[in-house]
Residue frames relative to the residue before (quaternion, step in Angstrom):
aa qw qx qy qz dx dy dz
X 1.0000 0.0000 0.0000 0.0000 0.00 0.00 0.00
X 0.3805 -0.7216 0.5420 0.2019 3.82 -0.83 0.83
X 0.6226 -0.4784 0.4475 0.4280 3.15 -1.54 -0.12
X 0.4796 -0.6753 0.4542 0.3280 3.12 -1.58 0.60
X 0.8504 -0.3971 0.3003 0.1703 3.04 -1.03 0.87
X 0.1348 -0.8015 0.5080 0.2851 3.96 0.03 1.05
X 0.4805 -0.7164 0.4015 0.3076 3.80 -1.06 0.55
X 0.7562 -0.5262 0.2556 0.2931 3.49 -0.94 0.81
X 0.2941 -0.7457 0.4932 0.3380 3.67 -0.51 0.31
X 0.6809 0.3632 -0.2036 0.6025 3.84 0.96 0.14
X 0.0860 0.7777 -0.6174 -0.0815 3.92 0.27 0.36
X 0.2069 -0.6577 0.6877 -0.2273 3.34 -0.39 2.00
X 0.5988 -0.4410 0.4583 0.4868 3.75 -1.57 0.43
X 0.7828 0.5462 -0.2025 0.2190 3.74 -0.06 -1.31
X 0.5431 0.6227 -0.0949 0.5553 2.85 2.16 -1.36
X 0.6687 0.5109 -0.1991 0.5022 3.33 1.06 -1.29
X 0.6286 0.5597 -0.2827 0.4601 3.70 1.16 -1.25
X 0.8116 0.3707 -0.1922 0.4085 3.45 0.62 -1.17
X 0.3414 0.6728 -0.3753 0.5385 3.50 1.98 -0.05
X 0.7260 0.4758 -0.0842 0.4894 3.68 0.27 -1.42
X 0.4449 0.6965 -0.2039 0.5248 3.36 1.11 -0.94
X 0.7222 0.4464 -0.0459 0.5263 3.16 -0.50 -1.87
X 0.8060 0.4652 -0.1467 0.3352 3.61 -0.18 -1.50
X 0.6115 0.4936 -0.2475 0.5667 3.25 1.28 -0.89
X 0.7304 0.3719 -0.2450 0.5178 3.59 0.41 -1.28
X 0.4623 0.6806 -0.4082 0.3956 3.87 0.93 0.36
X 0.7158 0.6194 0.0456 0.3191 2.79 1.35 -1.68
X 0.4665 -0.5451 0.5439 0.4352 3.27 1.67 -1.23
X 0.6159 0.5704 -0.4775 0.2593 3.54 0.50 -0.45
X 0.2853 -0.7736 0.5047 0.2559 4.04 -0.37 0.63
X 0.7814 -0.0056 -0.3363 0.5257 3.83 0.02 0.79
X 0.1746 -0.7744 0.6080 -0.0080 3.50 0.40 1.60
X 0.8351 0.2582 -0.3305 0.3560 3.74 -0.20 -0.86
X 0.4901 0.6323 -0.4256 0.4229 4.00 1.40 0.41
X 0.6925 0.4620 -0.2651 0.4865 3.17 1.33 -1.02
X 0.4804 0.5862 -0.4806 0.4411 3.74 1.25 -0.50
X 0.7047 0.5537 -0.2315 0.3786 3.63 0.55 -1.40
X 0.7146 0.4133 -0.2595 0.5012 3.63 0.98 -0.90
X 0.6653 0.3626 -0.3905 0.5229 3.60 1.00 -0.53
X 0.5623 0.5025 -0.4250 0.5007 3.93 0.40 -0.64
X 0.7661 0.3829 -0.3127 0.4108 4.21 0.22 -0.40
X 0.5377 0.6485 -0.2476 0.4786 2.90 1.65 -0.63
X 0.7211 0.4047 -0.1015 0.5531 3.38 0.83 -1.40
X 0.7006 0.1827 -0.2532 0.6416 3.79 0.76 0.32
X 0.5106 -0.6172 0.5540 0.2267 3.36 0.49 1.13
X 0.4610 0.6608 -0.4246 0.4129 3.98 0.45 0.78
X 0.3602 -0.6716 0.5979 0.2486 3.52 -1.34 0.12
X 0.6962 -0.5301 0.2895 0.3879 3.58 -1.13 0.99
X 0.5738 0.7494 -0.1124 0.3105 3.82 1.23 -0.68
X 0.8334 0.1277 -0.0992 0.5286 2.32 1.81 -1.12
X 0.0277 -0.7137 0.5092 -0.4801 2.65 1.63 1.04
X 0.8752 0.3881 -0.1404 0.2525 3.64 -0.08 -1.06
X 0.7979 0.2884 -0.1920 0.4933 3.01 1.84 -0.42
X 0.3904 0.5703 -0.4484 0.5668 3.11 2.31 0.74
X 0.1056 0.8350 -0.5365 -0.0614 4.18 1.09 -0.27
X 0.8629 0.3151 -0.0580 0.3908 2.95 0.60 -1.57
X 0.4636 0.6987 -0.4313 0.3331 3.55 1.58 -0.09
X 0.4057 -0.7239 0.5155 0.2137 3.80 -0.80 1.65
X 0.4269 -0.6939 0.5301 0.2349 3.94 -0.33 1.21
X 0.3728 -0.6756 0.5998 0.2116 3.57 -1.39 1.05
X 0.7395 -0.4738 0.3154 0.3594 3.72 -1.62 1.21
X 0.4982 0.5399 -0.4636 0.4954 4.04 1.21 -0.96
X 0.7014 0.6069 -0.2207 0.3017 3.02 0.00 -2.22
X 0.5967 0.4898 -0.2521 0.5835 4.02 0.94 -0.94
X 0.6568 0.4949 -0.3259 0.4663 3.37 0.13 -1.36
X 0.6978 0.4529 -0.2671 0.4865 4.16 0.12 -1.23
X 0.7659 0.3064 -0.3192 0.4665 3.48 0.83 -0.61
X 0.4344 0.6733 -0.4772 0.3609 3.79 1.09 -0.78
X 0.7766 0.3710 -0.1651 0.4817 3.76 0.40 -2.09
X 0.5277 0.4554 -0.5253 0.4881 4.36 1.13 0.24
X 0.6036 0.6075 -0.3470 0.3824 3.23 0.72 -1.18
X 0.6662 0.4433 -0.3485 0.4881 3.97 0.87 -1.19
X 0.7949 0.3050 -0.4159 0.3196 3.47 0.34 -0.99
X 0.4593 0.6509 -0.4857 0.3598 4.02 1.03 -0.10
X 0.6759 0.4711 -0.1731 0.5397 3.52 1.13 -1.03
X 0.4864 0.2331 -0.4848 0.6885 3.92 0.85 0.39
X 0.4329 -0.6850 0.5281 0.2539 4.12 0.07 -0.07
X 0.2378 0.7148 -0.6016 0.2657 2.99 0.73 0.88
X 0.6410 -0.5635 0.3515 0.3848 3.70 -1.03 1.26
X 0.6526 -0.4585 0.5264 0.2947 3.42 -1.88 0.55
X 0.6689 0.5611 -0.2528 0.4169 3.27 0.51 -1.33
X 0.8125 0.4244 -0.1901 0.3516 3.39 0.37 -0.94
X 0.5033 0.6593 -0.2265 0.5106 2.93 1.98 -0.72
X 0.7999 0.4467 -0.1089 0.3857 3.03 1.08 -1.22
X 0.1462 -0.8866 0.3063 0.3142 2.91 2.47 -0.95
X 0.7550 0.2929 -0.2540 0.5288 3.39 1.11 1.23
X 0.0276 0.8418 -0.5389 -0.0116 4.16 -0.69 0.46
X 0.2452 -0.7369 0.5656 0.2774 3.60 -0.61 0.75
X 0.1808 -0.7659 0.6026 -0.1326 2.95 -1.66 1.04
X 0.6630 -0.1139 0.0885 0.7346 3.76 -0.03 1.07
X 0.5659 -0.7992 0.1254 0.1591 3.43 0.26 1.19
X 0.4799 0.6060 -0.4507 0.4466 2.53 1.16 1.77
X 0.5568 -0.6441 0.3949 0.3452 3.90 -1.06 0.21
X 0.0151 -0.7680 0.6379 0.0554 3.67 -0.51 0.78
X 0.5685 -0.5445 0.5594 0.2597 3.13 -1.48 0.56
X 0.2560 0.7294 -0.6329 0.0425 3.92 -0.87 0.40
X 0.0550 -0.5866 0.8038 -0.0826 3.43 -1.58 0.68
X 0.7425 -0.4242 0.3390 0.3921 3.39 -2.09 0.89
X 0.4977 0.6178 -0.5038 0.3418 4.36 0.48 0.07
X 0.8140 0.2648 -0.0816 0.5105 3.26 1.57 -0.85
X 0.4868 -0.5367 0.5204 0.4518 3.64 -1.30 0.02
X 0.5470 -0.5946 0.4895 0.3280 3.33 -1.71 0.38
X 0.4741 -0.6822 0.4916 0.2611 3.29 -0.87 0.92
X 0.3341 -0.7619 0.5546 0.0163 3.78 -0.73 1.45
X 0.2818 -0.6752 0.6169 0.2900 3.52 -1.17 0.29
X 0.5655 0.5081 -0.5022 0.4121 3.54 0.71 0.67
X 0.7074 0.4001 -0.3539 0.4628 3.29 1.15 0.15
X 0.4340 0.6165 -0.5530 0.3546 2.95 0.99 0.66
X 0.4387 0.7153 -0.3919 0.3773 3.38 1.20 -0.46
X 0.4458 0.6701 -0.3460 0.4823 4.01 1.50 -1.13
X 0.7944 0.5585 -0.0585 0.2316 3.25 0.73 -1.44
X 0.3917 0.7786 -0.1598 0.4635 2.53 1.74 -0.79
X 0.8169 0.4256 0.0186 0.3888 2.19 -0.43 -2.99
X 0.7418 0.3800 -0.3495 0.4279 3.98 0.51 -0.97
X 0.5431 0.5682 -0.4144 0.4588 4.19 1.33 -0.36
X 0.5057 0.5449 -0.3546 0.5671 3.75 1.17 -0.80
X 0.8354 0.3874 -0.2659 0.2852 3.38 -0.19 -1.29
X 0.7197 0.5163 -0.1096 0.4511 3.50 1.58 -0.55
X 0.5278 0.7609 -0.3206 0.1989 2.92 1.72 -0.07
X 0.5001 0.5814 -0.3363 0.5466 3.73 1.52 -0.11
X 0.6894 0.2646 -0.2602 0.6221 3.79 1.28 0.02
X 0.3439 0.7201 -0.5926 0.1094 4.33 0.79 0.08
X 0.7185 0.3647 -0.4532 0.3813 3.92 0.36 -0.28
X 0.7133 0.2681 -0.2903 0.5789 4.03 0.73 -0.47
X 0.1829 0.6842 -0.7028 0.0667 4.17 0.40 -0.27
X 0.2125 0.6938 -0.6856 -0.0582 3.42 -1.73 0.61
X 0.2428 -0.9025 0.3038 -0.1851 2.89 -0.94 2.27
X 0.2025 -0.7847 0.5644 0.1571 3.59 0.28 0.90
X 0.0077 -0.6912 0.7131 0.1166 3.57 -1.28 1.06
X 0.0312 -0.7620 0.5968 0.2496 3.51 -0.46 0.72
X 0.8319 0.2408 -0.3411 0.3655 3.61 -1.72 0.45
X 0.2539 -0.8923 0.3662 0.0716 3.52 0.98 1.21
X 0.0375 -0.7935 0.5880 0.1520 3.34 0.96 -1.48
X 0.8394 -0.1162 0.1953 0.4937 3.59 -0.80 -1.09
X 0.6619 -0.4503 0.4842 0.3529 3.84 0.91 0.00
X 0.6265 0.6182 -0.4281 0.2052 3.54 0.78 -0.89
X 0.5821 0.4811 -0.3615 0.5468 3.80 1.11 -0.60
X 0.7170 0.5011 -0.3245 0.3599 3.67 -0.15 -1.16
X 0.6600 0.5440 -0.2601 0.4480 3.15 1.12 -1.82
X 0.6912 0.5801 -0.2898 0.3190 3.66 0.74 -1.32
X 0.5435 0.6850 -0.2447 0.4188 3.39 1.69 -1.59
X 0.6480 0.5589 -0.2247 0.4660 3.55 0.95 -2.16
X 0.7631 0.2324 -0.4052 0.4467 3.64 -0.03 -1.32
X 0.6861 0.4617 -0.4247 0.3684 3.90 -0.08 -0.71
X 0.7552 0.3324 -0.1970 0.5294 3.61 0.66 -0.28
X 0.0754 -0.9199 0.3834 0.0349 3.55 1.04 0.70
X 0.5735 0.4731 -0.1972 0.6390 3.51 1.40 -0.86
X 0.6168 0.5401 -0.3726 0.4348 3.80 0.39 -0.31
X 0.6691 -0.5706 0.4530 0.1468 3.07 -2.50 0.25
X 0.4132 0.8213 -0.3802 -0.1010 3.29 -0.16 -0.48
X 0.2875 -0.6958 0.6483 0.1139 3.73 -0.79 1.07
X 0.1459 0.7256 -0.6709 -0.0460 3.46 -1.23 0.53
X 0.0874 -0.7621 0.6414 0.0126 3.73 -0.78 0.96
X 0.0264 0.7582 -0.6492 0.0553 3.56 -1.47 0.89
X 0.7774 -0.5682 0.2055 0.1747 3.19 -0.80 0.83
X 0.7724 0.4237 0.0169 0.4730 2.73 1.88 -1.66
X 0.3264 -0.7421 0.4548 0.3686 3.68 0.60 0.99
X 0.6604 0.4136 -0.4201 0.4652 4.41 0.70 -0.83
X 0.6739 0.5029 -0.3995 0.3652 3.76 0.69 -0.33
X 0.6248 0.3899 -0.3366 0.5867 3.53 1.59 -0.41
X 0.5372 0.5814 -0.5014 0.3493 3.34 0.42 0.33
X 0.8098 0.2181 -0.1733 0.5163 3.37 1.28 -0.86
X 0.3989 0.5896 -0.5522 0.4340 2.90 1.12 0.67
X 0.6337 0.4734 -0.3303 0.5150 3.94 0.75 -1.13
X 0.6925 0.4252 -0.4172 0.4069 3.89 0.65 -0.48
X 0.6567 0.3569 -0.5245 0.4078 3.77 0.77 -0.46
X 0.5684 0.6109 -0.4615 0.3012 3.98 1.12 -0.61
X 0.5355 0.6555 -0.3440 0.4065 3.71 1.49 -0.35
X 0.6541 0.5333 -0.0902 0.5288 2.99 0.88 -1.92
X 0.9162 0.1145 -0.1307 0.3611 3.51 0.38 -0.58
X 0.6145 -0.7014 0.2483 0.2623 3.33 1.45 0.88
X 0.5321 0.5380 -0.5647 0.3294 3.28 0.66 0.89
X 0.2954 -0.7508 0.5907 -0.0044 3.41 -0.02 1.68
X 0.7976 0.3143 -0.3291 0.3959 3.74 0.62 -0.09
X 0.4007 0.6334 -0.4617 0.4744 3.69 1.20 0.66
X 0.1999 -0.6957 0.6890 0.0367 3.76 -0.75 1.45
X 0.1925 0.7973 -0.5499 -0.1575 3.75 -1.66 0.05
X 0.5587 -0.7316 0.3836 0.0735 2.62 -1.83 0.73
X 0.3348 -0.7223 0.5184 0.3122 3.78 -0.65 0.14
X 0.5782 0.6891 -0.3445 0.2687 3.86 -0.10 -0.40
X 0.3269 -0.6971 0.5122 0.3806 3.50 -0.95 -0.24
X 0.8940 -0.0532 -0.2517 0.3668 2.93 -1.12 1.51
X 0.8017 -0.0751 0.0891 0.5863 3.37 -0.59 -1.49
X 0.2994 0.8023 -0.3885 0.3402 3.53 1.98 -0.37
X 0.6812 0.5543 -0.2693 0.3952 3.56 0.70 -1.29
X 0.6982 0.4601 -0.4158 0.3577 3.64 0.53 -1.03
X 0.5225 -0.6285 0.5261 0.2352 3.81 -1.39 1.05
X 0.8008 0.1667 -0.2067 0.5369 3.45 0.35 -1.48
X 0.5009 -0.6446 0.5508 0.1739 3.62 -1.30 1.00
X 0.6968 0.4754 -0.3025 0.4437 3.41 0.59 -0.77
X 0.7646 0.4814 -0.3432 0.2565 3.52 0.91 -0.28
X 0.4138 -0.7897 0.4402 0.1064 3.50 -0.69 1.34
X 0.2466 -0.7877 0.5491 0.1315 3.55 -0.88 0.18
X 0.3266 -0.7380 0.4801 0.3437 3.70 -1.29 0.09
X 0.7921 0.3933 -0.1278 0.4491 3.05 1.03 -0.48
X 0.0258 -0.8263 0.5589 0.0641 4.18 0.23 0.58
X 0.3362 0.8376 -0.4304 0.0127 3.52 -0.25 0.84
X 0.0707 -0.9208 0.3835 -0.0049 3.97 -0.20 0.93
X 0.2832 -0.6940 0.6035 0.2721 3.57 -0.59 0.65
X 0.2063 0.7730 -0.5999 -0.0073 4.08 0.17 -0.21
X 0.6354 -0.5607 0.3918 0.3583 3.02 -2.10 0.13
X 0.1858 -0.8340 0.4966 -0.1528 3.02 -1.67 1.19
X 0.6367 0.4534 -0.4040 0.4752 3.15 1.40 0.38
X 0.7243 -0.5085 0.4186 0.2042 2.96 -0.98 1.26
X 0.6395 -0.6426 0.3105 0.2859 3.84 -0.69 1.24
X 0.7154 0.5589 -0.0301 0.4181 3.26 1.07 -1.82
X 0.6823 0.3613 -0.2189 0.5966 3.45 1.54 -0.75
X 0.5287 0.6454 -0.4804 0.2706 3.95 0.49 -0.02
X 0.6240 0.4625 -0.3230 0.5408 3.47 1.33 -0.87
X 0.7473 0.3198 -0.3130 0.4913 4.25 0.70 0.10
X 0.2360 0.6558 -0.5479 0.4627 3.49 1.52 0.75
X 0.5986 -0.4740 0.4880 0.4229 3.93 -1.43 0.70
X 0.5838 -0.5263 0.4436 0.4306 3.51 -1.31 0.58
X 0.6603 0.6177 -0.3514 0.2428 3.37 0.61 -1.23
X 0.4509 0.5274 -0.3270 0.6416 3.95 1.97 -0.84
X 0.7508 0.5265 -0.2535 0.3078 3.59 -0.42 -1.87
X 0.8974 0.2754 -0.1460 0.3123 3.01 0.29 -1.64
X 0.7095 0.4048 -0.2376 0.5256 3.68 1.72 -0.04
X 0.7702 0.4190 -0.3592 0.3196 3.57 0.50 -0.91
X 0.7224 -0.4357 0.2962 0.4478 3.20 -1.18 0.37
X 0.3566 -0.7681 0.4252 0.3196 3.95 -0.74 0.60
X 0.5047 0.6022 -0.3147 0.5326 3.57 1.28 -0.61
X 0.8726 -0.3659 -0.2996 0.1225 3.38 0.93 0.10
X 0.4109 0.6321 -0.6515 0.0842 2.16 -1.18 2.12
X 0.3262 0.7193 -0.4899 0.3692 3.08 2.04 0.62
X 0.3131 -0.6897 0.6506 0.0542 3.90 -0.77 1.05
X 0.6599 -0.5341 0.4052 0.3392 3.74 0.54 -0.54
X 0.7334 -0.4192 0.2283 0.4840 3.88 -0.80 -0.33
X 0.7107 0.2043 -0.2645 0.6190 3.38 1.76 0.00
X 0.5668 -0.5843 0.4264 0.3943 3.27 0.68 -0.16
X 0.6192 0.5263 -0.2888 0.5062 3.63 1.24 -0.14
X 0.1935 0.8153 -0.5025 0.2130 3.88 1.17 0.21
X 0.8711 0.0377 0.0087 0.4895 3.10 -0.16 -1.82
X 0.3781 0.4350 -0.6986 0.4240 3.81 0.98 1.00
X 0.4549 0.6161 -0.5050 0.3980 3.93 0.21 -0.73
X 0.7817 0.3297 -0.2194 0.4818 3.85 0.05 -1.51
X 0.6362 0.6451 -0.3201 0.2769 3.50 0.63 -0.25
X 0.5842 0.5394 -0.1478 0.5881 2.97 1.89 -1.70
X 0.7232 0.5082 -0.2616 0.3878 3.35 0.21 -1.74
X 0.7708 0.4395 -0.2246 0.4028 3.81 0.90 -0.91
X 0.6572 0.6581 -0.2237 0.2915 3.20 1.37 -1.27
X 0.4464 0.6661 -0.4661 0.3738 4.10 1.46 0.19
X 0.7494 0.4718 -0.1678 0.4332 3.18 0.83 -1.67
X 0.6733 0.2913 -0.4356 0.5216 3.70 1.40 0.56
X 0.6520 0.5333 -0.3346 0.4225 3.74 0.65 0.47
X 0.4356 -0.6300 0.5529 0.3281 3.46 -1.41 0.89
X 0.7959 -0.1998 0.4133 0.3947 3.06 -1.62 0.55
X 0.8567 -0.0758 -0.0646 0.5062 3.57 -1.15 1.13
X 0.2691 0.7599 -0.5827 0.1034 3.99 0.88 0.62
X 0.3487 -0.7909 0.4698 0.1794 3.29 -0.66 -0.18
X 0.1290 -0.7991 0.5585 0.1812 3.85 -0.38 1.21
X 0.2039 0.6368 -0.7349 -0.1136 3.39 -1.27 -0.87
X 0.1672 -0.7107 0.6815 -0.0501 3.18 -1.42 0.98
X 0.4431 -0.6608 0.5920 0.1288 3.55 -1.06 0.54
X 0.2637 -0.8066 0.5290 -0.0092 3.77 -0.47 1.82
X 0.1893 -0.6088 0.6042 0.4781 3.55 -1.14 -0.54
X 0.8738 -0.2785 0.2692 0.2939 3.08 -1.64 -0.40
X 0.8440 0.0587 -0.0564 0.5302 3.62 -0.43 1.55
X 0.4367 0.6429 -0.3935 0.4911 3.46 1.70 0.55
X 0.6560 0.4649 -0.3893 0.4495 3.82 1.00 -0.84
X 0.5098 0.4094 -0.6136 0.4427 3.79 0.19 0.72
X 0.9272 0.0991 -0.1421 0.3320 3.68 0.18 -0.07
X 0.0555 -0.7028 0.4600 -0.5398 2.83 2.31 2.08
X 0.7632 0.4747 -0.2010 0.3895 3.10 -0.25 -2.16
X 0.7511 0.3922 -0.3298 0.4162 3.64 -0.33 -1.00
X 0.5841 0.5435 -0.3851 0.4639 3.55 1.00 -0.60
X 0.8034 0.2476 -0.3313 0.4283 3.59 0.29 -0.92
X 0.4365 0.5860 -0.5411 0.4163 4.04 1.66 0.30
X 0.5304 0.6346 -0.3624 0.4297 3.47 0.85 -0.84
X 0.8212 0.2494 -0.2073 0.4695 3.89 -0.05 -1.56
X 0.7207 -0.4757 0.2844 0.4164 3.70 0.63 0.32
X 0.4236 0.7616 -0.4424 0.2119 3.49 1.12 0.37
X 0.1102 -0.8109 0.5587 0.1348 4.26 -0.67 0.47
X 0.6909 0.3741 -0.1948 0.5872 3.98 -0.95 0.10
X 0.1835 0.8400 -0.4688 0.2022 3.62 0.76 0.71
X 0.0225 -0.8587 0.4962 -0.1264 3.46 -0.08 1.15
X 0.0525 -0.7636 0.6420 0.0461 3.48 -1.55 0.78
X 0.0566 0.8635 -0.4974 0.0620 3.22 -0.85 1.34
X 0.7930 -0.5443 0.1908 0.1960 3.20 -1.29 1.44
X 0.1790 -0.6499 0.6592 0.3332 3.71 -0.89 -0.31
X 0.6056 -0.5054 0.4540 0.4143 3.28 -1.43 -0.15
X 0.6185 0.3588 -0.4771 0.5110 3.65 0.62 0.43
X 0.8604 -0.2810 0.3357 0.2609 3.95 0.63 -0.02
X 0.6676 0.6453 -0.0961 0.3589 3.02 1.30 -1.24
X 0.5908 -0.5609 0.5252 0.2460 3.87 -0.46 0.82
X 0.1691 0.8543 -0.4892 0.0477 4.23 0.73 0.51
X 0.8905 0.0549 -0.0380 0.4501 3.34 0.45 -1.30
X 0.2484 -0.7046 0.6277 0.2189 3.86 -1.04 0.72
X 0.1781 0.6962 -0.6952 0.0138 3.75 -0.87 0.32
X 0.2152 0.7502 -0.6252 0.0038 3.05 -2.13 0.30
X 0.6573 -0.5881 0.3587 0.3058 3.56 -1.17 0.41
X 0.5262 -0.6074 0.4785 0.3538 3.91 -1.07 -0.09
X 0.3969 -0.5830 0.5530 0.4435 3.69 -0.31 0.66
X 0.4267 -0.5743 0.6620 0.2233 3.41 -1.69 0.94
């Protein structure tokens, strides 16, 4: 790791950008000049754009100050997102703070895979997201499927809190939630679903403490401890998830890395058919889904 950066003698936008810049990539941080850009727009209540066409505009002593105390918490690595107290997802803004995980574009891929699977039900779909977190799956399901159900239920009463605020903020008047753990949460037993679909934890006990600080040291640990293999609560998900689906429902869940070899047999095991594994955008083995044997 180098020295940090000396500060400018003029603390101009550009000056200030490549200051931060410099300081960040000192540090270890791995997309040092993105995070300069999100905390500088942030801290002048601005938009990365204009950043570029304020270059030369000398920042005011407030305007320093708002960015000085981002600048500290980026350098304890505390997530962007939380800094920023928001992340877009399926292309929308959600609200997120340390109650929740950070919403990933590899889980958008969940999203995908469970809209595909539901298309022969898109104008009535009713959809159980289980471990909600921030809303981003459920929420994502609700607005694209406007005429649809959707129940999400999470363990953590602060994670359903902001989950129900981004469902406010972002209009998905048809998204219901639950408190409970897992399938534990739903009231009326008899009711079935087409679509089971869950992002849950999945990293393996033993590996959470060599996860980047920025994961380890902020996100919520419940979830992403999976258990002694990391396959705990996918196990309860599969094994449980028939007795909440109609006839040909359809799950798909969201793995980590090098888990979907021993995904698959799990959902051959609970009666699952049309078994599928599908990529992230880096490559990666992400989501298992499939149907109920008729």
């Amino acid at each position: 790791m180098s020295a940090a950066p000396a500060p400018p003698q003029m603390w101009t936008v550009e000056n200030v950008l490549r200051w931060a810049t410099d300081d960040f990539r000192s540090r270890g941080i791995s997309s040092p000049r993105l995070d300069a850009e999100l905390l500088v727009a942030h801290a002048l209540a601005t938009t990365r754009v204009q950043l570029i066409i304020d270059a030369k505009r000398v920042l005011e002593g407030a305007e320093l100050g708002r960015l000085r105390e981002l600048v500290k918490r980026r350098r304890a690595r505390e997530p962007i997102a939380y800094i920023l107290g928001e992340r877009e997802f399926y292309g929308r803004l959600f609200r997120v703070d340390g109650r929740v995980l950070v919403p990933r574009p590899d889980t958008e891929v969940l999203v995908d895979v469970s809209l595909e699977r539901t298309r022969a039900v898109s104008m009535c779909m009713r959809a159980l997201d289980l471990c909600t977190g921030s809303g981003c799956v459920a929420i994502s399901l609700a607005r694209e499927r406007p005429t649809s159900f959707v129940c999400a239920t999470d363990v953590n009463d602060g994670a359903l809190a902001l989950a129900r605020e981004n469902a406010l903020r972002l209009g998905a008047c048809n998204v219901a939630f639950r408190s409970g753990d897992l399938f534990g949460a739903l009231s009326d037993e008899a009711c079935r679903f087409d679509l089971v679909a869950s992002n849950p934890p999945y990293i393996a006990s033993a590996e959470i403490a060599s996860l980047p600080q920025d994961v380890s040291g902020f996100e919520p640990r419940e979830a992403l401890d999976g258990g002694s293999d990391g396959l705990e609560v996918l196990r309860r998900i599969v094994e449980g998830a028939s007795a909440h689906l109609v006839p040909t429902g359809a799950l798909a869940v969201e793995v980590g890395q090098g888990q979907a070899h021993a995904v698959v047999p799990l959902f051959e095991e609970a009666g699952f058919q049309g078994i599928d594994v599908r990529r992230d955008y880096g490559g990666v083995e992400r989501v298992v889904s499939g149907v109920l044997k008729t």
